[in-house]
MIDO-916508 format. One line per field, with one value per residue: residue in one letter; x, y, z of N, C-alpha, C in turn. Coordinates in steps of 0.02 Angstrom, whole numbers, plus 32768, in hexadecimal, padded with zeros to 4 digits. Layout:
// MIDO-916508
code = a; ...
n_c1 = X; ...
n_c2 = Y; ...
n_c3 = Z; ...
ca_c1 = X; ...
ca_c2 = Y; ...
ca_c3 = Z; ...
c_c1 = X; ...
c_c2 = Y; ...
c_c3 = Z; ...
// end
This chain:
// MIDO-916508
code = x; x; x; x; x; x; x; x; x; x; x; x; x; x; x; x; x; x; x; x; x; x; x; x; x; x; x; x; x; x; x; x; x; x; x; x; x; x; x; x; x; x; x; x; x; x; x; x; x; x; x; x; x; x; x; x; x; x; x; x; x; x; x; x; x; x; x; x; x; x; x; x; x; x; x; x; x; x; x; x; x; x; x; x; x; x; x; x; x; x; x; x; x; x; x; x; x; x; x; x; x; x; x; x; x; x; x; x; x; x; x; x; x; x; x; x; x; x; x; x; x; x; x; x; x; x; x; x; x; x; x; x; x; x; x; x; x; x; x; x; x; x; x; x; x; x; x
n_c1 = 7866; 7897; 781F; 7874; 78F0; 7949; 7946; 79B6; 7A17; 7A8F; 7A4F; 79D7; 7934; 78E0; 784F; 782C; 77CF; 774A; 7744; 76E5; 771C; 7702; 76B5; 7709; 7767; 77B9; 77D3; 77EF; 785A; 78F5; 78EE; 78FA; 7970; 79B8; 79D1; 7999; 794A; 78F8; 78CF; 78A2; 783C; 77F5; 7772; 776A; 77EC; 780D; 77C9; 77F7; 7864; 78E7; 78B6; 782D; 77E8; 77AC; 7835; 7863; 78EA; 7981; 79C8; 7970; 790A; 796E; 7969; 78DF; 78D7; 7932; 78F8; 7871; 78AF; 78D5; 7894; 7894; 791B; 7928; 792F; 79B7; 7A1C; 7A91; 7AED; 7AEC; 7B6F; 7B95; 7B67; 7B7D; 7B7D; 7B20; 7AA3; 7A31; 79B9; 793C; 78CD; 786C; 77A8; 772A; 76B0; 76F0; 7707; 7775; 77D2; 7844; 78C4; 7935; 79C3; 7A2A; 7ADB; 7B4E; 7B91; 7C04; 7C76; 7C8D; 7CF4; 7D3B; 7CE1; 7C55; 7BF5; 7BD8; 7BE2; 7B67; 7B38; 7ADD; 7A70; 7A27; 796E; 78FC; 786C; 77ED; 7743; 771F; 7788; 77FC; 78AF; 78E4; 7947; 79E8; 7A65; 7ADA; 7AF8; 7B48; 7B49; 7B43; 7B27; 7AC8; 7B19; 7AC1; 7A91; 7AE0; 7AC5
n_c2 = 7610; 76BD; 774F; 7799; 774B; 76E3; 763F; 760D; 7659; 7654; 761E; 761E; 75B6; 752C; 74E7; 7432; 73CA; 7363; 72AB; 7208; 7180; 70D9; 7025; 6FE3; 7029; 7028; 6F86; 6F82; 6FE2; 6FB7; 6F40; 6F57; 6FA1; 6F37; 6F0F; 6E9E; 6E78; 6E48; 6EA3; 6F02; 6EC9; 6E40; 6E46; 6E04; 6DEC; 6E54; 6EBC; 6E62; 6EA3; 6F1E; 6F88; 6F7A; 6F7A; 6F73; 6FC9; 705C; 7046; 7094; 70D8; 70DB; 7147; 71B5; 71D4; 71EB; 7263; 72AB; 72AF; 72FD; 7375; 73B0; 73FB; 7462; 749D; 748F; 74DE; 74F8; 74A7; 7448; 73E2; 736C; 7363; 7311; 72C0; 72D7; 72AA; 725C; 7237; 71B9; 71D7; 71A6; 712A; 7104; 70D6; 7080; 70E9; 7151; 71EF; 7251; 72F3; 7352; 73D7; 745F; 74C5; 7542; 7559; 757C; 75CC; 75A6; 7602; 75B3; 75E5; 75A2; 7537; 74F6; 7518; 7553; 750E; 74EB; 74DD; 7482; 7447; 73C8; 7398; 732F; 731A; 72AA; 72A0; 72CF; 731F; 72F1; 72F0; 727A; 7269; 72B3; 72FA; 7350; 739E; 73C6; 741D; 7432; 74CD; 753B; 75DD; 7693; 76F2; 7772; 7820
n_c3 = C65A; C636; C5FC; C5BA; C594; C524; C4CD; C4CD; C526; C5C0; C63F; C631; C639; C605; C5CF; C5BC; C55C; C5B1; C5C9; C5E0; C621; C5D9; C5CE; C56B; C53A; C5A9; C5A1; C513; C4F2; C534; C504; C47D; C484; C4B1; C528; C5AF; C638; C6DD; C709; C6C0; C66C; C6B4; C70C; C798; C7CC; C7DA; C818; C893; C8AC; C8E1; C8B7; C8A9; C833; C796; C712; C6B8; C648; C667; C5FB; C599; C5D9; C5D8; C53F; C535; C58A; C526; C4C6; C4E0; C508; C471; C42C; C45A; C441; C3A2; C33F; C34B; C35B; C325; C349; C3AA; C426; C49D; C524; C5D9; C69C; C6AC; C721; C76F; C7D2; C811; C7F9; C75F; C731; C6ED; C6C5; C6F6; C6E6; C696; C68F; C626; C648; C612; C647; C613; C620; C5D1; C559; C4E3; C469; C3CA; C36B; C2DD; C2C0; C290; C2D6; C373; C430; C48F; C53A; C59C; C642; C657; C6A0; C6E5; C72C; C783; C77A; C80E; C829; C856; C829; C7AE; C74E; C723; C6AA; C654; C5B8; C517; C495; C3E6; C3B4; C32E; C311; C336; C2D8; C277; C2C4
ca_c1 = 788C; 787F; 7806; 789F; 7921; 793A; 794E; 7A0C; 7A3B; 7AAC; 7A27; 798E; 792A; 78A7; 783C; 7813; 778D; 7737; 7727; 76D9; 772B; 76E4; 76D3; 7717; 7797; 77E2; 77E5; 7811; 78BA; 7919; 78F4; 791E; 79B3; 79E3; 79D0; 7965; 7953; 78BF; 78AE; 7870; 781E; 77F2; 7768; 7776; 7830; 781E; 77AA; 7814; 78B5; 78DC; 787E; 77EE; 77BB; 77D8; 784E; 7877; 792C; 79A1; 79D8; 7936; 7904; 798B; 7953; 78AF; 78F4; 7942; 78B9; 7861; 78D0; 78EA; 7859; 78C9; 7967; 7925; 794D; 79F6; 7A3F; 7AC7; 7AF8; 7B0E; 7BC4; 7BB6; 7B4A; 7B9A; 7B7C; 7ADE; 7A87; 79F2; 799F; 7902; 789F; 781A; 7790; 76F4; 7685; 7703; 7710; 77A5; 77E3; 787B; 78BB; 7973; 79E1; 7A4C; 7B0E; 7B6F; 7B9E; 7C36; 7C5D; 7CD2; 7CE4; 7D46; 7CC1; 7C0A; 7BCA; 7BCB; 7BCD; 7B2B; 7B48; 7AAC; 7A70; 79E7; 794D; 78C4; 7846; 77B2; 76FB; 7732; 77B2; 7841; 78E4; 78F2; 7980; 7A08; 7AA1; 7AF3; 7AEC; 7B73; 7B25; 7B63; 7AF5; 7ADB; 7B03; 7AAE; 7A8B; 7AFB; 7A7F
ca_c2 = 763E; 76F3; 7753; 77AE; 7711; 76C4; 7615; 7600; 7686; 7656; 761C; 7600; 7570; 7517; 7492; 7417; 739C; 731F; 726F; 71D6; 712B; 70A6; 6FF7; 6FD9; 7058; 6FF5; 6F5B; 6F6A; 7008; 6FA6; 6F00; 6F7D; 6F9F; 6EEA; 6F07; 6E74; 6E84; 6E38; 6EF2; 6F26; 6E74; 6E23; 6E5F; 6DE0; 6DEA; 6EA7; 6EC3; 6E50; 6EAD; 6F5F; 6FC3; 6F6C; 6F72; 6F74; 6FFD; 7059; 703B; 70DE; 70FF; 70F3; 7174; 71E3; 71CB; 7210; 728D; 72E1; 72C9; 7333; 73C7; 73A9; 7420; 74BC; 74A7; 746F; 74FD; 751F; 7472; 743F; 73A4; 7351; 734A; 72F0; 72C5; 72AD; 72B5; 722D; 721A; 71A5; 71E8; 717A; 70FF; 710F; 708F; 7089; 7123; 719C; 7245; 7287; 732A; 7372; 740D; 7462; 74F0; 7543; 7556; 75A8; 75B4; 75BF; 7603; 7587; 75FB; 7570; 74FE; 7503; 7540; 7565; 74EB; 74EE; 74AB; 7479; 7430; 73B8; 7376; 7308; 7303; 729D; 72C2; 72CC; 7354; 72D3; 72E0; 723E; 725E; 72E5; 730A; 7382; 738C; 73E8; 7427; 7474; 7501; 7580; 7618; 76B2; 7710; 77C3; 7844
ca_c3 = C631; C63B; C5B2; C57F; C580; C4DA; C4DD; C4D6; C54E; C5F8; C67D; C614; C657; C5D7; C5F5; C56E; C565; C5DE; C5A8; C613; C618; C5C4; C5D5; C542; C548; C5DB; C58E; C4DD; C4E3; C53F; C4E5; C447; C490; C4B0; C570; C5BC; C683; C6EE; C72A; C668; C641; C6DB; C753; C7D9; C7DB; C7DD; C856; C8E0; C8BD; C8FC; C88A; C8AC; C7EC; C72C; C712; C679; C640; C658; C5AA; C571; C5E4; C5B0; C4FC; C53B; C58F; C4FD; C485; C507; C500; C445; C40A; C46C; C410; C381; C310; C367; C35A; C2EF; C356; C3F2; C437; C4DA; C56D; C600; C6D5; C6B5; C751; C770; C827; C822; C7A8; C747; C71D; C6C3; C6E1; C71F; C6B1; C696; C670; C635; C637; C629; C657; C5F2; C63D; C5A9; C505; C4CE; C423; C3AA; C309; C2BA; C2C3; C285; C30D; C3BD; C453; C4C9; C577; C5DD; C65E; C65B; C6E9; C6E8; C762; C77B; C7A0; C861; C842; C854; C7F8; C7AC; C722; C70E; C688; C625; C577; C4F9; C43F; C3B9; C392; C2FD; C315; C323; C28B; C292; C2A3
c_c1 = 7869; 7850; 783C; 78D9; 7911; 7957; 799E; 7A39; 7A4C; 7A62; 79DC; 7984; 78E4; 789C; 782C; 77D8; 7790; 7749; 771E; 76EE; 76F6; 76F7; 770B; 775E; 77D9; 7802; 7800; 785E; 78C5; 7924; 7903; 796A; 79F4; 79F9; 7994; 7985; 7905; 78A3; 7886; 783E; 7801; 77CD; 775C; 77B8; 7836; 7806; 77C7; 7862; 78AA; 78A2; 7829; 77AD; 77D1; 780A; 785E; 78D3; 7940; 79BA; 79AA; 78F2; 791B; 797D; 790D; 78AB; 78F8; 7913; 7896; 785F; 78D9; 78D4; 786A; 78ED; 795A; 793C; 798F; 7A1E; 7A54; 7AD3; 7AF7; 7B49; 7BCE; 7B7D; 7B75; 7B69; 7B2C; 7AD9; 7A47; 79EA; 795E; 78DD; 785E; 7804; 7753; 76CD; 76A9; 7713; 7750; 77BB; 781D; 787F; 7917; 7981; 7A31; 7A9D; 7B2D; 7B77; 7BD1; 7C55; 7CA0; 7CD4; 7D16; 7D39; 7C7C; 7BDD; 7BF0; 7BC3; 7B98; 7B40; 7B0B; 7A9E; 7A32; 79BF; 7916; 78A9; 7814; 7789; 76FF; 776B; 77F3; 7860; 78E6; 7925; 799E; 7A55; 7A99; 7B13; 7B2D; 7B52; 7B43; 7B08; 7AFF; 7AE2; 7AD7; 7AAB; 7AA4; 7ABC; 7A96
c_c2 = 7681; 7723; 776A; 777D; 76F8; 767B; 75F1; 7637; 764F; 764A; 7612; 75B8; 7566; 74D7; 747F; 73F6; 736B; 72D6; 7238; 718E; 711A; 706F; 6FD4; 6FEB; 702A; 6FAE; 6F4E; 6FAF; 6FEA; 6F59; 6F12; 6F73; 6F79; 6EE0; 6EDD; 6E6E; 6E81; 6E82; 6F12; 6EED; 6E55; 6E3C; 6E43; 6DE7; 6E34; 6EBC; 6EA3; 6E75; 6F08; 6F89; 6FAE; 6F76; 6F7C; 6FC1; 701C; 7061; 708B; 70FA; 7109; 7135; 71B6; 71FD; 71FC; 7238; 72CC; 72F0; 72F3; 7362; 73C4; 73EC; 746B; 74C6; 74A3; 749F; 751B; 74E0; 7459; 73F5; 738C; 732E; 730D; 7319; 72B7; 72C9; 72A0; 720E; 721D; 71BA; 71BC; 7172; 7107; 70E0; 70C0; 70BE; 715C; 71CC; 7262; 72C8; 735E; 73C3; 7425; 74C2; 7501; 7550; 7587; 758B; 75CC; 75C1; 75D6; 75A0; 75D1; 7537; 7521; 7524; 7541; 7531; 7510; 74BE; 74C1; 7453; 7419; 739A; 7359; 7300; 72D0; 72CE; 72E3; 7315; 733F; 72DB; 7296; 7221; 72A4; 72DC; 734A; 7361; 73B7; 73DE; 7447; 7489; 7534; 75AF; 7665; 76D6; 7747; 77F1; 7873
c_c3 = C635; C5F7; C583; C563; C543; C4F3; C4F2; C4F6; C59F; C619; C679; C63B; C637; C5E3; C5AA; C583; C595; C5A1; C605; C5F9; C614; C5D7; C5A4; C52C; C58A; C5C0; C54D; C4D6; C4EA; C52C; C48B; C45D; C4AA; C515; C598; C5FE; C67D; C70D; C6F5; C668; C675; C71B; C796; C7EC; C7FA; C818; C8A5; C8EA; C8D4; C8EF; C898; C862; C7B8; C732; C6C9; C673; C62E; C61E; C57E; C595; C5E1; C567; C505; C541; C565; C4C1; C4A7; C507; C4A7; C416; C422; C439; C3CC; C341; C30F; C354; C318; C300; C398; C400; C464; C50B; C5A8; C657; C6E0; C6FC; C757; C7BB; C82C; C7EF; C7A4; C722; C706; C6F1; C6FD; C6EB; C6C3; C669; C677; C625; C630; C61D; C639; C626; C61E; C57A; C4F5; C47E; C407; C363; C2EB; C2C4; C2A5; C290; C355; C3E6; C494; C4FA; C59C; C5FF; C662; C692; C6D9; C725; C74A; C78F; C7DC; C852; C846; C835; C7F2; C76D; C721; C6F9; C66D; C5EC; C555; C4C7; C429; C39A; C364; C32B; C301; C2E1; C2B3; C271; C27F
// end
């Protein structure tokens, strides 16, 4: 982001926080979220199938994801409308660091509504530089204060 960009301007691009998979993290979201696969649970199974190891389950990488960016928006956000155009590009297992970041698109104003919709676009890399998740998000955001 530029020094003079404010965070919710057209073309901004803010990174949020790292975090590093856990083992733990792998194995208990997606047994939260009632998803049981020898790819979460199972490292003999895991290790002979593509991936070649535990993986963490994609909605609980999304979840991570946005807690991530959460600490940007966080005084702008009213709600979240709608994720959509979720794509996984490559899995992540214990020890890999990811870090998201996103790009704003536009905002379009809804004065008979609350607020304002935010449209961005979000990325996760790993350590390596890889993309290994990207969507777009829709928010309702406050609006500015009139100066």
């Amino acid at each position: 982001m530029s020094a003079t960009a404010t965070p919710l301007e057209v073309g901004a691009r803010l990174t949020g926080g790292s975090r590093t998979i856990t083992d733990a993290e792998i194995a208990l979201l997606p047994a939260i979220m009632g998803a049981i696969s020898p790819l979460f649970h199972d490292e003999e199974t895991a290790r002979r199938s593509r991936l070649g190891r535990r993986v963490l389950y994609g909605p609980a990488l999304l979840g991570i994801s946005i807690a991530a960016t959460e600490p940007l928006l966080h005084d702008h956000v009213i709600a979240l409308l709608g994720i959509t155009d979720v794509r996984f590009r490559s899995a992540v297992g214990v020890g890999d660091t990811v870090t998201a970041s996103l790009t704003v698109l536009g905002i379009e104003p809804k004065p008979d509504k609350p607020g304002d919709v935010l449209t961005v676009a979000d990325e996760v890399l790993d350590q390596d530089g890889r993309l290994v998740l990207e969507f777009r998000r829709a928010i309702m955001v406050r609006r500015p204060a009139a100066a």
